[in-house]
Each structure stands twice: as C-alpha cells, then as structure tokens.
C-alpha positions as CSV (number, residue, x, y, z in Angstrom):
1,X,107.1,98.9,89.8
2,X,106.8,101.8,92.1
3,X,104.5,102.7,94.9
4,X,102.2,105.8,94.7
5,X,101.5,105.9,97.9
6,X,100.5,109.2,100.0
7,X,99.2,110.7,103.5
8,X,95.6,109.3,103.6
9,X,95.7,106.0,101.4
10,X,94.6,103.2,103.0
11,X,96.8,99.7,103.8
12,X,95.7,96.4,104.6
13,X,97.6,94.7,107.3
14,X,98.6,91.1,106.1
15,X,97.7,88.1,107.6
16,X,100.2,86.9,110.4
17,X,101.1,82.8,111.4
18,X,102.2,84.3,114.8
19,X,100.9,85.6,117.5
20,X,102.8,89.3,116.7
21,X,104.2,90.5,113.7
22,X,107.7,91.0,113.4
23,X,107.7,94.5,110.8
24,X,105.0,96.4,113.0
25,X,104.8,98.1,115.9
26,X,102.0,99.7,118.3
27,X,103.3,102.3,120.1
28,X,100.5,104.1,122.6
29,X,101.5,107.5,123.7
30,X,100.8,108.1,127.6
31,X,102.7,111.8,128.6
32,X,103.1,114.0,126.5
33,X,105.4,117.1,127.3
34,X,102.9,119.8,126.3
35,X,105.7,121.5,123.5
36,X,105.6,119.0,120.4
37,X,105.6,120.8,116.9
38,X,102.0,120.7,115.1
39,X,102.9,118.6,111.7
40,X,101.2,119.1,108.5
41,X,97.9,116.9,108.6
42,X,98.2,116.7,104.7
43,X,101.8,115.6,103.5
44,X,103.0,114.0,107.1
45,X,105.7,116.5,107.1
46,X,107.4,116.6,110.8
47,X,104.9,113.9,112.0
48,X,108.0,111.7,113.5
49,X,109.3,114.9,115.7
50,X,105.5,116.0,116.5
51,X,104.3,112.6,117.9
52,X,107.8,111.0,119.0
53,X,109.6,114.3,120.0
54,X,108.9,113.3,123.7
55,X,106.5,112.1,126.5
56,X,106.0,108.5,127.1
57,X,105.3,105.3,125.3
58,X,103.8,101.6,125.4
59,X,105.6,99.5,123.0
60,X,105.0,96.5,122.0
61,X,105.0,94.3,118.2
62,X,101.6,94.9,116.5
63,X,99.4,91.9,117.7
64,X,98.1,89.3,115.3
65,X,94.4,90.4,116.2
66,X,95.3,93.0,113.6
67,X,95.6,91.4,110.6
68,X,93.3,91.4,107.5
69,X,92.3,95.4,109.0
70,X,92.6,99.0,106.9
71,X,94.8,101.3,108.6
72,X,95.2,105.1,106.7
73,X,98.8,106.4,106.4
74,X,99.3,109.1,108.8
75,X,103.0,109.8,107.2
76,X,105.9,108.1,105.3
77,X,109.4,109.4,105.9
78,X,113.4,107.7,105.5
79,X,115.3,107.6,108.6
80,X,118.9,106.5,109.4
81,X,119.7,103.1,111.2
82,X,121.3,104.2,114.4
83,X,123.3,100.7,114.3
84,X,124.0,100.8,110.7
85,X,123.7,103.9,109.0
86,X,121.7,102.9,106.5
87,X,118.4,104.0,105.4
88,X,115.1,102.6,107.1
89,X,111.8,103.7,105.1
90,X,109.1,104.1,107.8
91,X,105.5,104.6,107.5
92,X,103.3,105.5,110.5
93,X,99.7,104.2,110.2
94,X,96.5,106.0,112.3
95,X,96.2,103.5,115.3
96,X,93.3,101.7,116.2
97,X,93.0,103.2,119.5
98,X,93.3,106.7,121.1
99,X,97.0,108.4,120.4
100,X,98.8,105.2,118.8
101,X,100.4,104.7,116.4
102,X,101.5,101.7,114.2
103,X,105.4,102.0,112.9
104,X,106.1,99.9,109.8
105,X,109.2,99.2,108.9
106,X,107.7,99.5,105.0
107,X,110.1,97.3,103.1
108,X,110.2,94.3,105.0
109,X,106.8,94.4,105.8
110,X,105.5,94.4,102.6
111,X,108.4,91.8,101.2
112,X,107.0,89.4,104.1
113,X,103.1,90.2,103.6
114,X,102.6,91.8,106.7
115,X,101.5,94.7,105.2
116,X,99.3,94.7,101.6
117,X,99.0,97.5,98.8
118,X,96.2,97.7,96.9
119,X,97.0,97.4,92.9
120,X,96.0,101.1,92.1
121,X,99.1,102.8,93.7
122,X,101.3,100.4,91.6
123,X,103.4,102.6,88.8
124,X,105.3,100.1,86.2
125,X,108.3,101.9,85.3
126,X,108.9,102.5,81.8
C-alpha cells in the first residue's frame, strides 16, 4: 500500500498506554529572530527552515491528553539522521495551541499506532 497523503489532510493521533508518546513531539516556539523565510502554505515547501530556522523552543514528548484528536498536516518532508545518516520521514502537524508544532517521526508512529490514517489516502500498489 501507499499513503496519499498531502498539506491539509487530517490525522488522528492514536491512543497512548503512557503518559507521553514516544514518536511525537510538541515543540512551542517562544523567540523568534524576526528573518525566517515565508514557506509555501499549500505544498509545505521550506516549512522545516521557516518555523525551525531559529528563535527558541519548548520541547517536550506529545502528552497522552492528545490522543484520539485530528491534527491537519502542516508539511511532510525526509530529513537525514545526524547520528546515522539515514533517512527520517517527518511530518509536522498544526499544534493545538498558539505557534506549536507537533513533529512526527511518521514511520514509527504509525507502525506503533500513535498516529492513524484514515482508509481513503491508502493506494494498493498494483
């Protein structure tokens, strides 16, 4: 199968049997440097160096509280593992409050449930 998924669509964050999930984080901006790039609203393009180009940050794993809620994808982009090399596939979801951000690491959350995709952005591959 592959994922359809785009800038906009909707995901359901999974239920969680901890107090914090372990695939998600909430990142609240709190200074920002007053130079960051403008990104393109509809594809996500340069959201990562837009909102994470500089300033200030609270960090923390997203917090149970959040589970079973619809967040909208605010971008989806591959990055490198600084430790590794390897690819990480990130998606950034609209926070709940004002300027966050919820980071998804997007293959492991969805192989552990933390994150859910809805049936109609399934492809089956021929």
């Amino acid at each position: 199968m592959e994922i359809d998924l785009q800038v906009g669509d909707s995901i359901v964050i999974g239920a969680c049997t901890r107090s914090t999930f372990t695939h998600l984080d909430f990142y609240r901006k709190t200074r920002w440097v007053g130079n960051e790039p403008v990104y393109d609203t509809a594809t996500g393009d340069g959201f990562y160096k837009s909102y994470f180009g500089g300033g200030d940050f609270n960090i923390y794993e997203l917090p149970a509280e959040y589970s079973m809620q619809h967040f909208r994808v605010m971008g989806l982009e591959v990055l490198s593992n600084k430790n590794t090399g390897e690819p990480m596939y990130i998606m950034y979801l609209e926070g709940p409050e004002p300027n966050s951000v919820i980071w998804v690491d997007f293959y492991e959350a969805l192989e552990s449930g933390e994150i859910q995709i809805d049936e109609k952005l399934l492809i089956p591959r021929d």
